[in-house]
C-alpha positions in Angstrom: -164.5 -61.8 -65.1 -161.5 -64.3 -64.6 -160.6 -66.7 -67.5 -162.0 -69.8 -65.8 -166.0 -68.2 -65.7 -168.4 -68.8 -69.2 -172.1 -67.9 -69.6 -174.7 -68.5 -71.9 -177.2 -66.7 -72.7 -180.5 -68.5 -73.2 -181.9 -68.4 -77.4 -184.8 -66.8 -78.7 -184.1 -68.7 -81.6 -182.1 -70.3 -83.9 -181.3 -69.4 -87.7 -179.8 -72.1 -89.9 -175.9 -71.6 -91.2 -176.2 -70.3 -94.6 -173.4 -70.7 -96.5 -172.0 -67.4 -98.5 -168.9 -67.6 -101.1 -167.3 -70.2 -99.1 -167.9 -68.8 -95.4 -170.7 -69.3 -93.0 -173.0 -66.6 -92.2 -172.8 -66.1 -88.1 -176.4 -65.3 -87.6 -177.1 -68.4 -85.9 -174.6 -67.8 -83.5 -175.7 -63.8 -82.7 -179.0 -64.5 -82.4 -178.9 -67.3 -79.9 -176.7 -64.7 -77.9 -178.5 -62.1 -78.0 -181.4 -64.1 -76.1 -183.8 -63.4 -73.3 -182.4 -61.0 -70.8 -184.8 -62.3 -68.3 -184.6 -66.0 -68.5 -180.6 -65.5 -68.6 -180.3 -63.7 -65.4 -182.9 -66.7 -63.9 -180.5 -69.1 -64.8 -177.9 -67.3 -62.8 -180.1 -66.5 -60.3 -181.1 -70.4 -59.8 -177.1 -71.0 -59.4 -176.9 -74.6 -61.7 -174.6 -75.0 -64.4 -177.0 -74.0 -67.4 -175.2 -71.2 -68.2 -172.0 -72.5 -68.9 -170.4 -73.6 -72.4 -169.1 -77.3 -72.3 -165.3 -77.7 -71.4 -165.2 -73.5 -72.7 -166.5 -73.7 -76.0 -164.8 -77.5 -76.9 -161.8 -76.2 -76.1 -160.9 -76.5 -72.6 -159.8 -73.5 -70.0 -157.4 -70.9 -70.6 -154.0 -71.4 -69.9 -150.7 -69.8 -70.2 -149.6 -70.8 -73.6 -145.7 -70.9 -74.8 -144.2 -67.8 -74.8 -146.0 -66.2 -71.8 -147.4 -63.3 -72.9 -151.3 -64.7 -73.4 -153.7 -67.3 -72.0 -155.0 -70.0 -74.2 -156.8 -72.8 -74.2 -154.1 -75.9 -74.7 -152.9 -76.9 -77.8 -152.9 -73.2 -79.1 -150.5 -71.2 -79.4 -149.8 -67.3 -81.1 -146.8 -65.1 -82.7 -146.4 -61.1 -81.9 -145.4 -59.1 -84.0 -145.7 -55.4 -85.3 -144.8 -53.8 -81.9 -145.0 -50.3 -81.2 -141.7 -48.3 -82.1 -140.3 -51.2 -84.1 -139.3 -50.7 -87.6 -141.1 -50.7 -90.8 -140.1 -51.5 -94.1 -139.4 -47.8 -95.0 -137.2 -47.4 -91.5 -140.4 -45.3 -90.3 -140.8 -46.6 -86.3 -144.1 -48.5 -86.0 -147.4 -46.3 -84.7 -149.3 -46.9 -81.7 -152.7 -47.4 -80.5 -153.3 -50.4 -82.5 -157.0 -50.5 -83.5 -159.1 -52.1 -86.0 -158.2 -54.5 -88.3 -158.9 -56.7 -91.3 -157.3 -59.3 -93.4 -157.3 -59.8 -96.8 -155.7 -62.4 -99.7 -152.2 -61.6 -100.7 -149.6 -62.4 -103.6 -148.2 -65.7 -103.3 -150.2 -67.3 -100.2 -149.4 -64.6 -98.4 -151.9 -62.8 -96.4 -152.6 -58.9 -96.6 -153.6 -56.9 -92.9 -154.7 -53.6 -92.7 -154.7 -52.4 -89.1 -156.0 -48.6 -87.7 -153.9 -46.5 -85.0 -156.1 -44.6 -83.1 -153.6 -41.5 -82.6 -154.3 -37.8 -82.5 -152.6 -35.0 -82.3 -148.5 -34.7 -82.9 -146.6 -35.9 -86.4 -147.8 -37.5 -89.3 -145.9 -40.8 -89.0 -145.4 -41.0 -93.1 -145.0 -39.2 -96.0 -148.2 -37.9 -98.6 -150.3 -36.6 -95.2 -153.6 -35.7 -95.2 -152.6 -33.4 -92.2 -149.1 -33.3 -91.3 -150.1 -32.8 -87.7 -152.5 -35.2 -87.2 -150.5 -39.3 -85.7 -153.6 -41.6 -86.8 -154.0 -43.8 -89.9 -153.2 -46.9 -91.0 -150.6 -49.4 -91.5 -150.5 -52.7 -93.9 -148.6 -55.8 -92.6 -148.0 -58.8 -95.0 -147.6 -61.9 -93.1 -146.5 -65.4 -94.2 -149.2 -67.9 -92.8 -147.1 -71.0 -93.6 -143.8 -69.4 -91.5 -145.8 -67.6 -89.0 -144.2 -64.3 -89.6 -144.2 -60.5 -90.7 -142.5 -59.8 -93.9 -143.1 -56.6 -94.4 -145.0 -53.3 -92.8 -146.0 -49.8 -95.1 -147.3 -46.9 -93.7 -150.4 -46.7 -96.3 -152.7 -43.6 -94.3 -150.7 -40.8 -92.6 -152.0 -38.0 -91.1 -155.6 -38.8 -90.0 -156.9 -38.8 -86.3 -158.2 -41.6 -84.2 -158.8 -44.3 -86.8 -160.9 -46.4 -84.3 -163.0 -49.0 -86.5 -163.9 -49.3 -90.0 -164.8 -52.1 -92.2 -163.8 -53.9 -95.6 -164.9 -53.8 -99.1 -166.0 -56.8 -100.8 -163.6 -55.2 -103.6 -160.6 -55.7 -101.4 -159.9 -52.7 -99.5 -160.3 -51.2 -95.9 -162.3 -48.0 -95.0 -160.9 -46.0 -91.5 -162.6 -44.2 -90.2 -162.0 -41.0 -87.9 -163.3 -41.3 -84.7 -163.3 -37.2 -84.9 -164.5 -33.9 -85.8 -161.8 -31.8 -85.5 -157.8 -31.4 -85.2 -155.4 -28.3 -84.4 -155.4 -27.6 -88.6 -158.0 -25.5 -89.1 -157.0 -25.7 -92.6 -158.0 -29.6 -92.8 -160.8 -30.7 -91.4 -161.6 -33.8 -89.8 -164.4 -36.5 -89.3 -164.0 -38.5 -92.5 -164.4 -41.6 -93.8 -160.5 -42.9 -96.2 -160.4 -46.1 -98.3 -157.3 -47.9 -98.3 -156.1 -50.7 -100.7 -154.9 -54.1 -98.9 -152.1 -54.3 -100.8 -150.5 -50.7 -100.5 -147.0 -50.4 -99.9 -146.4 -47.0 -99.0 -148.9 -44.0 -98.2 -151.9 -43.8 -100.3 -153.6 -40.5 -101.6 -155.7 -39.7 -98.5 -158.7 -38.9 -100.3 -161.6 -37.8 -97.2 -164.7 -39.7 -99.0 -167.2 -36.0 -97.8 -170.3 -37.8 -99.1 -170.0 -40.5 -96.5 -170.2 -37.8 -93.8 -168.3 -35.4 -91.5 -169.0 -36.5 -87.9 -167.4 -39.3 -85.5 -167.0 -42.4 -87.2 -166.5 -45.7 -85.8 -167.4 -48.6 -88.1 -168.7 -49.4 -91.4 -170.2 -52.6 -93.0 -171.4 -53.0 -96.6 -174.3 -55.0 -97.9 -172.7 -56.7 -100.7 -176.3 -57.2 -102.6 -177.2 -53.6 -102.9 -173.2 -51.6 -102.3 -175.1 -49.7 -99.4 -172.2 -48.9 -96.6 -173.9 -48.7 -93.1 -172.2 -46.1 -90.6 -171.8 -46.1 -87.2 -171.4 -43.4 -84.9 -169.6 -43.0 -81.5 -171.6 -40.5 -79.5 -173.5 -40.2 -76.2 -176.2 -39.2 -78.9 -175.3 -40.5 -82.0 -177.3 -41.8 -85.0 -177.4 -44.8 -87.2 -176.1 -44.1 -91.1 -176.5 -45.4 -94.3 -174.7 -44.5 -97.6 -176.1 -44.7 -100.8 -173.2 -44.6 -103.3 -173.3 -43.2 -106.8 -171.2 -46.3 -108.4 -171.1 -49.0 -105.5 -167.3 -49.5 -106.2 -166.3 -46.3 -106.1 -167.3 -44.5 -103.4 -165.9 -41.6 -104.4 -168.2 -40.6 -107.3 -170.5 -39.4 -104.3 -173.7 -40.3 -102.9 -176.3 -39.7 -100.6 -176.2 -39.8 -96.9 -179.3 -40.6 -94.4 -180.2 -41.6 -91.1 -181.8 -43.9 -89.9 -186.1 -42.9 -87.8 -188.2 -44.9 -86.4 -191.7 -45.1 -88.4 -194.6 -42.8 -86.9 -191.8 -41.9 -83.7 -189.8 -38.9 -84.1 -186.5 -38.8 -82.7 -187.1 -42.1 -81.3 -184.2 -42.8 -77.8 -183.1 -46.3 -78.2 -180.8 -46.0 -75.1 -183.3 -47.0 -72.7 -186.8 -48.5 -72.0 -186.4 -50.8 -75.2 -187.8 -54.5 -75.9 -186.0 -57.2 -76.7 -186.9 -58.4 -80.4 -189.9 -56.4 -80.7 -189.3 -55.2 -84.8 -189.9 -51.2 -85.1 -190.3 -50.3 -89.2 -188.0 -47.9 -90.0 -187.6 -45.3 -92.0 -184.6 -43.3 -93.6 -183.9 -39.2 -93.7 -181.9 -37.3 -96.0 -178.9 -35.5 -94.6 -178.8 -32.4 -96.4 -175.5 -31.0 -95.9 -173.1 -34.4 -94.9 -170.0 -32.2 -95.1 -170.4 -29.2 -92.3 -168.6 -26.4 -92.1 -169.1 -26.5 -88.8 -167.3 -26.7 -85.4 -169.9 -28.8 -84.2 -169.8 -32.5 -83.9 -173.0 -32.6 -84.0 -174.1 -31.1 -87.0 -174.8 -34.0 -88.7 -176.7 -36.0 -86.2 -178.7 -32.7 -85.4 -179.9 -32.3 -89.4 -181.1 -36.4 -89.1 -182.6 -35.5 -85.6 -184.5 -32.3 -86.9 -186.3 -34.9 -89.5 -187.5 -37.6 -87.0 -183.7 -39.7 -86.7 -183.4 -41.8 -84.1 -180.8 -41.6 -81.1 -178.6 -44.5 -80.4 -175.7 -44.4 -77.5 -172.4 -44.9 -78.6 -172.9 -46.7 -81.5 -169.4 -49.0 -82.7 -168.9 -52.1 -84.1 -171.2 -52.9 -87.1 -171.1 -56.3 -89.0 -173.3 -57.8 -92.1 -174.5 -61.4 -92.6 -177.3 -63.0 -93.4 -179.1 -60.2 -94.9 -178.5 -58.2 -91.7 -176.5 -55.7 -90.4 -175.7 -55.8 -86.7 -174.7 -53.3 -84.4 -173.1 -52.5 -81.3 -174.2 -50.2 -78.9 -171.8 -50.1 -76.2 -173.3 -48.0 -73.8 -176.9 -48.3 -74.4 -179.6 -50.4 -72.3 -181.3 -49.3 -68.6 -177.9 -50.4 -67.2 -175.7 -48.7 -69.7 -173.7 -52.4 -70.1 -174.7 -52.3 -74.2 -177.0 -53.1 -76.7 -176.8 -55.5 -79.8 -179.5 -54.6 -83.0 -180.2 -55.7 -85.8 -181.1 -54.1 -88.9 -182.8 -56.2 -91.5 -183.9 -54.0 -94.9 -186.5 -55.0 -96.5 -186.8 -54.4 -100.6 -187.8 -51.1 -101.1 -189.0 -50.8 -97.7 -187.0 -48.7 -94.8 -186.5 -51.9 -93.1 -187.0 -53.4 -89.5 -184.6 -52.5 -86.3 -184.9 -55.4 -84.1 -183.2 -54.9 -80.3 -181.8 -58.6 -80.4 -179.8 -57.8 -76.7 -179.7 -55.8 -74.0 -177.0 -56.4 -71.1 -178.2 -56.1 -67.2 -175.0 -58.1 -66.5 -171.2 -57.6 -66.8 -170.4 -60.9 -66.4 -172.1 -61.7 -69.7 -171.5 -59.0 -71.3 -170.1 -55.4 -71.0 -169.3 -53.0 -73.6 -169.6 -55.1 -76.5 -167.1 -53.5 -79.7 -166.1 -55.6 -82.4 -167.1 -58.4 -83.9 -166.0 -60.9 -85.9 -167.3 -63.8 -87.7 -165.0 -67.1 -88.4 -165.3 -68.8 -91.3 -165.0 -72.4 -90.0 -167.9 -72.3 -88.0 -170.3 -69.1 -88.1 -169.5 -69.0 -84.1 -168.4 -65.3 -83.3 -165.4 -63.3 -81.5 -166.6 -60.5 -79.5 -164.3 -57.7 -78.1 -165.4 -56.2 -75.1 -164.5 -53.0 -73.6 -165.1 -52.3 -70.6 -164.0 -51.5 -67.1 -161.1 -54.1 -65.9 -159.6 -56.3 -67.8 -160.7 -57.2 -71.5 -160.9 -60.5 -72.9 -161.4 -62.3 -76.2 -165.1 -64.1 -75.8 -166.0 -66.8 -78.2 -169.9 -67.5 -78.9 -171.2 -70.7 -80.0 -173.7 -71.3 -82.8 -175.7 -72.4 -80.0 -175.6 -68.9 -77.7 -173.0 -70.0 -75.1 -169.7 -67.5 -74.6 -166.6 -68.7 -73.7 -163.5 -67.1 -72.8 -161.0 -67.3 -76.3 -157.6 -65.2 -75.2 -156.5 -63.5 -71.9 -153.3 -61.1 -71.7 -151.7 -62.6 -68.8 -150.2 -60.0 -67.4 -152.6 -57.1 -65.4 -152.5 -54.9 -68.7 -156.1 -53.8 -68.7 -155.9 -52.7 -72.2 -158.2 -52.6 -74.8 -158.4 -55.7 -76.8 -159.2 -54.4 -80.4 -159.3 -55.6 -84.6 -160.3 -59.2 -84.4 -160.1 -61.2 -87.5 -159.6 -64.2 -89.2 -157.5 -65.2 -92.0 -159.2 -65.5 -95.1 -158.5 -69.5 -94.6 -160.4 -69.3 -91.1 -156.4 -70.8 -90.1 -155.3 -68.0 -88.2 -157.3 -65.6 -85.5 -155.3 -61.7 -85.6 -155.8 -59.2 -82.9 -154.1 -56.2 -81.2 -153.1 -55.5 -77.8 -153.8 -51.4 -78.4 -151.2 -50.6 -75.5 -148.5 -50.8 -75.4 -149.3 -51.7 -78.9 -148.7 -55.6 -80.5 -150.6 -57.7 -83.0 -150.7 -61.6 -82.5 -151.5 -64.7 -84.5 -153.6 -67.3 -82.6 -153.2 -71.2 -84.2 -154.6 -73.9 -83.0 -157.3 -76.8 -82.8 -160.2 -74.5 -83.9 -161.8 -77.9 -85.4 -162.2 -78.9 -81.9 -164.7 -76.2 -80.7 -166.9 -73.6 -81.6 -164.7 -71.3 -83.7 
């Protein structure tokens, strides 16, 4: 899709903003995306201008902003920083494969990032390793929002593989997760959820939280009303996870893991043949066994499955709000372009699981990933990825996307760890190779975000 095409996708609805400590919950905004599949490819099909956001979201077409390295709309503009191989604090060069991200409230104004590196195999790229042969884990940036720069970088979670996605705590911290089962140390196993404090400075304990699973992670989000963590899972057959911990701020006192089933339909396949927002009860299994000594992948997902769990395709970015948690499932639907559900629980109840979306077009949406929320607005920032090149879409409250950042260069890479300062000032995200993070400033009061 080139920067100058937007699409909207007609509502099924429309939830009013609620307002939660200080930031506006984004439901609004997902569920009028995640609209009729049908009427939306009409509206295409009938060729008018229905689909389109106005003037891109409020904020004009994408263009090549000072400093060349991005497209944005005018009157923004970004800083890079935290290259690959650059220095850190400690000396120790800068890991690659920039990946998921949050940001968090720091000393003095200043604002905290922690930011995944989806490496694998080779050396641990800090000292205190959870497997000295294993390149993934996690770095923590502070950055001065009022100067617009990078004051210092940590290595804060060495020796981990493929930290893809995650999610934070409403206590302040970040969990990474391994997108994993397995390294070259037999010795140390992999597939693990670690917690990481905002504010480390140099490599944390890597404690492998066992109770939260073995299997390959991708994201987490946490109901902040009950502590329950949600887990996603990035498989061709994967399953959908929840966590219910022993002492919801410390998750590791232990738990109890289970998966998600669909009421009175065993081993229900999501990934094709589904309904948009038709609400399926669900209910939840227990995972006997969460930490397998096993070399297989799938021992986890096949325990759920044996019970009656329910099979989801590559199942990644995972997001709470408004009493809901939403997930992406990039590869699911009839045409394998994704899936967006939402789970809603319900007291003591399993809950509902609602398909909200289903993509039968790439130009509207392929390969959904993250999400973000801003906290202006409740609009959204998707991360797509997908064949060609990735962009940065925007959603409006009101369902419509819009094209938000553009590398403009051919890189093709995976645009990854979207997120907003905790002031809703500044937009973060990374460029995973060759590996960069920027800052995005700008006008956001003059559009959807």
């Amino acid at each position: 899709m080139t920067a100058s095409q937007t699409h909207e996708v007609t509502n099924v609805g429309r939830r009013t903003l609620l307002a939660a400590g200080g930031t506006l919950s984004a439901a609004a905004a997902l569920t009028a995306l995640m609209g009729n599949t049908a009427h939306a490819a009409e509206g295409r099909r009938r060729g008018d201008d229905t689909m389109q956001a106005t003037n891109n979201g409020g904020y004009g077409p994408l263009q090549p902003a000072p400093g060349g390295e991005l497209l944005l709309p005018a009157g923004f503009g970004y800083v890079a920083f935290g290259h690959t191989g650059t220095p850190m604090s400690d000396g120790t060069p800068t890991p690659g494969m920039h990946d998921g991200m949050a940001a968090f409230p720091g000393e003095n104004g200043m604002i905290n990032l922690v930011r995944n590196h989806e490496q694998s195999q080779g050396e641990a790229f800090g000292a205190n390793s959870y497997d000295s042969s294993a390149a993934g884990g996690t770095t923590n940036l502070v950055f001065d929002p009022q100067k617009m720069e990078l004051v210092s970088t940590y290595p804060s979670l060495t020796g981990t593989i493929r930290n893809c996605a995650g999610g934070p705590t409403p206590w302040g911290s970040w969990l990474s997760c391994e997108e994993t089962f397995s390294g070259l140390n037999v010795d140390r196993p992999h597939g693990y959820v670690f917690e990481v404090p905002s504010d480390a400075t140099s490599p944390v304990d890597p404690v492998p939280l066992k109770a939260m699973g073995r299997f390959t992670h991708e994201a987490v989000a946490i109901d902040p009303q009950t502590g329950i963590v949600y887990e996603t899972e990035d498989r061709g057959t994967s399953g959908f996870y929840r966590f219910l911990p022993n002492d919801r701020e410390d998750l590791t006192a232990g738990g109890r893991l289970q998966m998600m089933a669909i009421k009175g339909r065993p081993q229900y396949d999501t990934r094709s043949g589904q309904r948009v927002g038709k609400p399926m009860p669900v209910d939840w299994v227990d995972i006997a066994d969460p930490d397998p000594d096993s070399t297989d992948s799938l021992a986890v997902f096949n325990q759920g499955l044996e019970q009656g769990g329910a099979v989801f395709d590559r199942l990644e970015g995972a997001w709470y709000g408004d009493g809901s948690v939403y997930i992406n499932s990039t590869s699911g639907g009839d045409a394998g372009l994704g899936q967006v559900w939402e789970y809603r629980p319900r007291g003591n109840s399993g809950g509902q699981l609602v398909l909200v979306y289903e993509s039968t077009d790439p130009d509207v949406l392929q390969s959904p990933d993250n999400i973000c929320v801003s906290p202006n607005s409740g609009g959204l920032v998707l991360c797509e990825d997908g064949g060609g090149k990735d962009l940065l879409r925007g959603v409006t409250t009101n369902g419509q996307i819009f094209d938000l950042a553009e590398l403009s260069d051919s890189n093709t890479s995976e645009l990854a760890g979207a997120t907003f300062s905790p002031d809703g000032r500044i937009l973060f995200f990374n460029v995973q190779t060759p590996g960069i993070t920027y800052a995005v400033t700008g006008p956001w009061e003059n559009g959807a975000l």
